[in-house]
C-alpha positions as CSV (number, residue, x, y, z in Angstrom):
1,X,-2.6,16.5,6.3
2,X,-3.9,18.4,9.3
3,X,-3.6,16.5,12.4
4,X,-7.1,16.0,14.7
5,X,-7.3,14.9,17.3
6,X,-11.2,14.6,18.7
7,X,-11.4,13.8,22.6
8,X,-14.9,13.2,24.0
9,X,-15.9,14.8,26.5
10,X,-19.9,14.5,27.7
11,X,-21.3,15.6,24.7
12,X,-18.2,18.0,23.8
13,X,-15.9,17.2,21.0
14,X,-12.6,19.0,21.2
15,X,-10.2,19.6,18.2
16,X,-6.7,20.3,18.8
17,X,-4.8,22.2,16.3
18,X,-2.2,20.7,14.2
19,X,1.0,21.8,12.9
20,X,-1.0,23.5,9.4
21,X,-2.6,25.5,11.8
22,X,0.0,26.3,14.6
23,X,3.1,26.8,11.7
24,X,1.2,27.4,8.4
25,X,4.6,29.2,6.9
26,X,7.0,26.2,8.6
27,X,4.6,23.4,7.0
28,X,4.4,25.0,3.9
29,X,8.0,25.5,3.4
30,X,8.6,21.9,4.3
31,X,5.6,20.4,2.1
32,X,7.4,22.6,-0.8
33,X,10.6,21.4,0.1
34,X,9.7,18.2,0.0
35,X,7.6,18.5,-3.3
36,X,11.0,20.0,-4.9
37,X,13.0,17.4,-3.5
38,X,10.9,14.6,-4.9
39,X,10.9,16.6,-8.2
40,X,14.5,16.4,-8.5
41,X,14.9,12.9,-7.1
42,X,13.3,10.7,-9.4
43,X,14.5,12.4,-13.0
44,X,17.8,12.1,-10.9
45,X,17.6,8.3,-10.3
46,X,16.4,7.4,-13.5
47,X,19.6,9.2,-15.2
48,X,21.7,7.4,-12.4
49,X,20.4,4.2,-13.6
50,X,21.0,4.4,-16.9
51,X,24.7,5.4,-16.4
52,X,25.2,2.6,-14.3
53,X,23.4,0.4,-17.3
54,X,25.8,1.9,-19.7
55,X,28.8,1.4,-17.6
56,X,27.9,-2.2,-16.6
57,X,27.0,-3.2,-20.2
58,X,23.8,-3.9,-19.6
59,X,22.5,-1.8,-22.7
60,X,24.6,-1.1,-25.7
61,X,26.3,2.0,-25.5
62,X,26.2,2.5,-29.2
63,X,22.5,2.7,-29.2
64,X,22.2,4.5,-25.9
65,X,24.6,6.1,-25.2
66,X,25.9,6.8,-21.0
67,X,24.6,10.3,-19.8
68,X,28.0,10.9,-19.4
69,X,29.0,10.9,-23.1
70,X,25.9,13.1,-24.1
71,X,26.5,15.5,-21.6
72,X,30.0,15.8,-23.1
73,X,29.3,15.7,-26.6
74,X,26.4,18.4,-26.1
75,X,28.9,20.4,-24.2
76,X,31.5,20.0,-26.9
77,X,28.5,21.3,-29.6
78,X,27.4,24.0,-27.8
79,X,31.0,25.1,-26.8
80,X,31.6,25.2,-30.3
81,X,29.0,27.0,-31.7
82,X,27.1,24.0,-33.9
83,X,24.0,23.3,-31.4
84,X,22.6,27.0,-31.5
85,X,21.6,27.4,-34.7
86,X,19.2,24.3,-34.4
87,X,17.9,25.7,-30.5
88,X,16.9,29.3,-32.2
89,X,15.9,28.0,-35.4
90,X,13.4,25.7,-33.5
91,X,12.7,28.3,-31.0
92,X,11.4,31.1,-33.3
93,X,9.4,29.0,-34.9
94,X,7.3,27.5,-31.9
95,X,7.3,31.5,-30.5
96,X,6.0,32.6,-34.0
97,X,3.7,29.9,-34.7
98,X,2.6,30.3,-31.0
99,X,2.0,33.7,-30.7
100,X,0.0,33.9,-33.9
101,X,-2.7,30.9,-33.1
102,X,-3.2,32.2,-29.7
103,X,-4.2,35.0,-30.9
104,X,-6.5,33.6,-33.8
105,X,-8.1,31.0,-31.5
106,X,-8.7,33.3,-28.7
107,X,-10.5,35.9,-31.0
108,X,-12.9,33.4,-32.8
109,X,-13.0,31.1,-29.3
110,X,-14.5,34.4,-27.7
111,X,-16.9,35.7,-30.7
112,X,-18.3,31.6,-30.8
113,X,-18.7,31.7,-26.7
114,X,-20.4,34.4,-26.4
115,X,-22.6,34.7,-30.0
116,X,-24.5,31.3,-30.1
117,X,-25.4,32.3,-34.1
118,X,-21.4,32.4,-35.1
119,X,-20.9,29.4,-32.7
120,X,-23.9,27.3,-34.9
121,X,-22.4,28.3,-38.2
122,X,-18.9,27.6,-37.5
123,X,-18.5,24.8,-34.8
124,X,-19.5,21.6,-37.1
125,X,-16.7,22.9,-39.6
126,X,-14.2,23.8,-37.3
127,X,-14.6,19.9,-35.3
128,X,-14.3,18.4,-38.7
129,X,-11.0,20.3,-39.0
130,X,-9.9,19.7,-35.5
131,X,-9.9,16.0,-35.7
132,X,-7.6,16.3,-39.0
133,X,-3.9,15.2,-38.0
134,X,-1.9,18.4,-38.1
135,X,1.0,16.8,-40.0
136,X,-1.2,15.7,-43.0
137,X,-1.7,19.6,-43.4
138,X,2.0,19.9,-44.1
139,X,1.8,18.9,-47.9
140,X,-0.6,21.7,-48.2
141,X,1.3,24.4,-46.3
142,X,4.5,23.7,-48.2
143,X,2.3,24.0,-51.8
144,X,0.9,27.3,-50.1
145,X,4.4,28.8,-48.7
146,X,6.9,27.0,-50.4
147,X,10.3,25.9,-48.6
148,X,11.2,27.9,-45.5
149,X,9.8,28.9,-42.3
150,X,6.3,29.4,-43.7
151,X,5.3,25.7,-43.3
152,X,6.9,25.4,-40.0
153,X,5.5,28.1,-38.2
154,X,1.5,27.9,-40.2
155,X,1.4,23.9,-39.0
156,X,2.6,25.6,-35.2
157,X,0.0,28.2,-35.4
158,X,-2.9,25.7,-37.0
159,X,-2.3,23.5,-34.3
160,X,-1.9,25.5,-31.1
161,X,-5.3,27.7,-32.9
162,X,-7.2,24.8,-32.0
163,X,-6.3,24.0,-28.4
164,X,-6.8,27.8,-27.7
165,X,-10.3,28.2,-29.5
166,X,-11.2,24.8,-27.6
167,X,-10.5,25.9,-24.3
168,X,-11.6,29.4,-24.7
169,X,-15.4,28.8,-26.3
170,X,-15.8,26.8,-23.4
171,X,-14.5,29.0,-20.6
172,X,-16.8,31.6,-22.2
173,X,-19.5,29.2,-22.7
174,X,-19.2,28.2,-18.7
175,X,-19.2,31.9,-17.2
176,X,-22.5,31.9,-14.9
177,X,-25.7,33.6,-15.7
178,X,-25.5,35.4,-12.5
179,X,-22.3,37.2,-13.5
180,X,-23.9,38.3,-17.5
181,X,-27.0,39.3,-15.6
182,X,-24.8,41.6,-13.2
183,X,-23.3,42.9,-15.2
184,X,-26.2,43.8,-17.4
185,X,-28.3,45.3,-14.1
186,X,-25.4,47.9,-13.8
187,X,-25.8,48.9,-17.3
188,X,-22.5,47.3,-18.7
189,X,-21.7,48.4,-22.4
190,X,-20.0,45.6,-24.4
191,X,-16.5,46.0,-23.9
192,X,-17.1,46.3,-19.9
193,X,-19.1,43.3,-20.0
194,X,-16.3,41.8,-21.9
195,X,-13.4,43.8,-19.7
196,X,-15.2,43.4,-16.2
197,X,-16.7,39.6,-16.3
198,X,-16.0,37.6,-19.4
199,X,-12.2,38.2,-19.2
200,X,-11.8,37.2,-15.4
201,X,-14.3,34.7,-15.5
202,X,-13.0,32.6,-18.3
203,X,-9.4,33.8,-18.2
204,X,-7.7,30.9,-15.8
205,X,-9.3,28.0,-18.5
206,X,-8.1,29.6,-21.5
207,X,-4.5,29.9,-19.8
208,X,-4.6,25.9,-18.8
209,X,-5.4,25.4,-23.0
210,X,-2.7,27.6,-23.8
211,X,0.1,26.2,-21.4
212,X,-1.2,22.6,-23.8
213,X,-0.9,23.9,-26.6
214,X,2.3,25.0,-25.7
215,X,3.7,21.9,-25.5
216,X,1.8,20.7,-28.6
217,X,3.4,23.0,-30.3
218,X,7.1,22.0,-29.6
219,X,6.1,18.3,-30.3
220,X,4.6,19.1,-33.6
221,X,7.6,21.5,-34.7
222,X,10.2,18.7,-33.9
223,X,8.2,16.0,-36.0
224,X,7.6,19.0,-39.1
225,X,11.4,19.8,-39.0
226,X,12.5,15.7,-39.4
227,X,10.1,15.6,-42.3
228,X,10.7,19.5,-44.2
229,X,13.4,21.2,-43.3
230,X,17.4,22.1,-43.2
231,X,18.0,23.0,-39.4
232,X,16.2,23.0,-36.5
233,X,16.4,20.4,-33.3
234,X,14.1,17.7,-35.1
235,X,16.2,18.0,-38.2
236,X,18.9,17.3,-36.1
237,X,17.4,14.3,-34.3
238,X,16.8,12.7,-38.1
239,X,19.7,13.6,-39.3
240,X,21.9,12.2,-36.8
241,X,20.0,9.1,-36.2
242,X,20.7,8.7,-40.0
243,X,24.0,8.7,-39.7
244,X,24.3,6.5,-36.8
245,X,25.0,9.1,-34.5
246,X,23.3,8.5,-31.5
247,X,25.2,10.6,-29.0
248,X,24.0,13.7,-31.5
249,X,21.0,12.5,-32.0
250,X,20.1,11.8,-27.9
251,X,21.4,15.8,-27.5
252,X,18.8,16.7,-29.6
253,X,16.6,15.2,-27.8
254,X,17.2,16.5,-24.4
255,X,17.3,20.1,-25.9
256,X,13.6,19.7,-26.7
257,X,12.8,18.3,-23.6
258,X,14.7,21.4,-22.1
259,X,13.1,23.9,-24.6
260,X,9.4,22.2,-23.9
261,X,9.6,22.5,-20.3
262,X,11.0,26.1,-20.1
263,X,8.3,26.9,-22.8
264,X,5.7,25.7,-20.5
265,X,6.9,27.2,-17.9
266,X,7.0,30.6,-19.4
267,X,3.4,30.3,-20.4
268,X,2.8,29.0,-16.5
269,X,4.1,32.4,-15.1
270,X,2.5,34.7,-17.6
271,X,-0.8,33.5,-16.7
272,X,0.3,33.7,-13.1
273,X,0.6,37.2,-13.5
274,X,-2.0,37.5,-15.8
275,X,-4.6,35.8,-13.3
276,X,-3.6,36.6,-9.5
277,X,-6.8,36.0,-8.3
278,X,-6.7,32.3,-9.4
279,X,-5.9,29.7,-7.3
280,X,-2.3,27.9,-8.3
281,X,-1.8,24.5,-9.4
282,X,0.7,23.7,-7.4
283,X,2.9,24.3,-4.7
284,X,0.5,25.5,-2.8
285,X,1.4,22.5,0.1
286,X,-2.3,21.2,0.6
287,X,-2.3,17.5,1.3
C-alpha cells in the first residue's frame, strides 16, 4: 500500500511520496516475490504436514499414503513407462474436446450477442440444456458413438460449449452503445464492426469463460473415464482404488491436479497474448 503521509500546514496539505512511487520496479519485484513465495509456501506446508502425519501415525498410511511413498511410486511408473499412456490418453481428450466446444460456443455465443432474433429463439432451449448434468448425457453419447474416444471427448466438448457460449453472449451483449454507434458513424461493414470493436471489446470475458471451462473440462473427463473407459488418469484412479491401491490411486490424482493447472495456465497465457491491452489478473503488485 502506498505510504501518505499528510502534514498540515495553514491550509496546505502535503503528500510525501512513498516507496510505490519513489521505486515502482523495486516494490513491484518485492510484492511479486512475496506473492510467489506465499504461493509456494502454503501447498508446501500442507504436504509437510501430512508427511509428518504419516510418519508419526497419526493417519493410516494404508489409506493415505506419506508424500514420500507417492512421490516414489509415481517416479517408479513413470520411469517405467506405465503412467504415460493414462497422462496422453487423458490429455488428448480434454485438448480435443476443448478445442472443438470453444469453437462451437464462441460461434453461436457471438451470432446470439449480437442478433437479439437468434438469441430469442435459441436461449430458453439452450438454459434448459445447460442446467442438464453433463454426465447424464454420457448414456446417450456412448449409444451415439459407441465405445472409444467419441464419448469422452463429445461429453468434454458439450460441456466446455456451454461455459464458452455463456460467457461470450454476454461479453457481446455488454459491449457499449457508444462503441456499435462508432463504429457505425465511420461507416464500418460487418466484419470491421465485428474485427475492430466486437472482438476487443468482448474478448478479455470470453477468455475468463474459457480459462473455466478449462478446468471443467479436466474434472468432467476424470469422472467420464472412472465410469466408460479402459485408460486414461480417472480410469486409473478407479481402478486402483479398487484394488486397494492407494499409493497408485493418490498418483493419479496429483497427475490431474498437475495436468489441470498447466491446462489453465496454458489457456491464461494465450489470452495474455491474445488480449495485451487488458489489464492482468494478477501479479500486477497492487495492494
Amino acid at each position: 500500500m502506498t505510504t501518505v503521509a499528510p502534514e498540515t500546514r495553514g491550509s496546505v496539505l502535503v503528500r510525501r511520496p512513498g516507496p510505490r512511487e519513489l521505486h515502482p520496479v523495486r516494490t513491484h519485484r518485492r510484492r511479486r516475490a512475496l506473492e510467489l513465495s506465499l504461493a509456494a509456501a502454503v501447498p508446501a506446508l500442507l504436504v509437510l504436514l501430512w508427511q509428518l502425519a504419516a510418519l508419526r501415525g497419526w493417519i493410516d498410511e494404508r489409506v493415505y499414503p506419506a508424500p514420500s511413498t507417492i512421490l516414489a511410486d509415481g517416479w517408479d511408473r513413470a520411469a517405467a513407462g506405465d503412467l504415460w499412456p493414462d497422462v496422453w490418453a487423458t490429455g488428448r481428450r480434454v485438448l480435443a474436446g476443448y478445442a472443438v466446444g470453444t469453437a462451437a460456443g464462441y460461434l453461436l455465443g457471438l451470432l446470439m450477442g449480437s442478433l437479439s432474433l437468434v438469441r430469442a429463439a435459441l436461449e430458453p432451449l439452450l438454459d434448459a440444456l445447460y442446467v442438464v448434468p453433463k454426465l447424464a448425457l454420457l448414456p446417450v453419447f456412448l449409444n451415439m458413438f459407441g465405445l472409444g474416444e467419441g464419448p469422452q471427448v463429445a461429453l468434454v466438448a458439450t460441456t466446455v460449449f456451454f461455459f464458452v457460449w455463456i460467457s461470450t453472449m454476454s461479453a457481446v451483449m455488454a459491449v457499449p452503445d457508444g462503441h456499435r454507434d462508432a463504429g457505425r458513424v465511420f461507416g464500418a461493414s460487418a466484419w470491421q464492426m465485428f474485427r475492430h470493436v466486437l472482438l476487443p471489446a468482448s474478448l478479455p470475458a470470453v477468455l475468463v469463460g474459457a480459462r473455466i471451462a478449462a478446468g471443467v473440462a479436466v474434472l468432467v473427463i476424470v469422472a467420464s473415464e472412472q465410469i466408460a473407459a479402459t485408460d486414461g488418469l480417472g480410469h486409473l484412479i478407479f481402478d486402483s482404488r479398487a484394488l486397494f491401491q492407494n499409493d497408485v490411486m493418490f498418483v493419479g490424482i496429483v497427475c490431474v491436479a498437475v495436468l489441470g493447472v498447466l491446462f489453465s495456465e496454458l489457456v491464461r497465457f494465450a489470452g495474455r497474448l491474445l488480449t495485451p491491452w487488458a489489464p492482468r489478473d494478477r501479479g500486477r503488485g497492487q495492494s
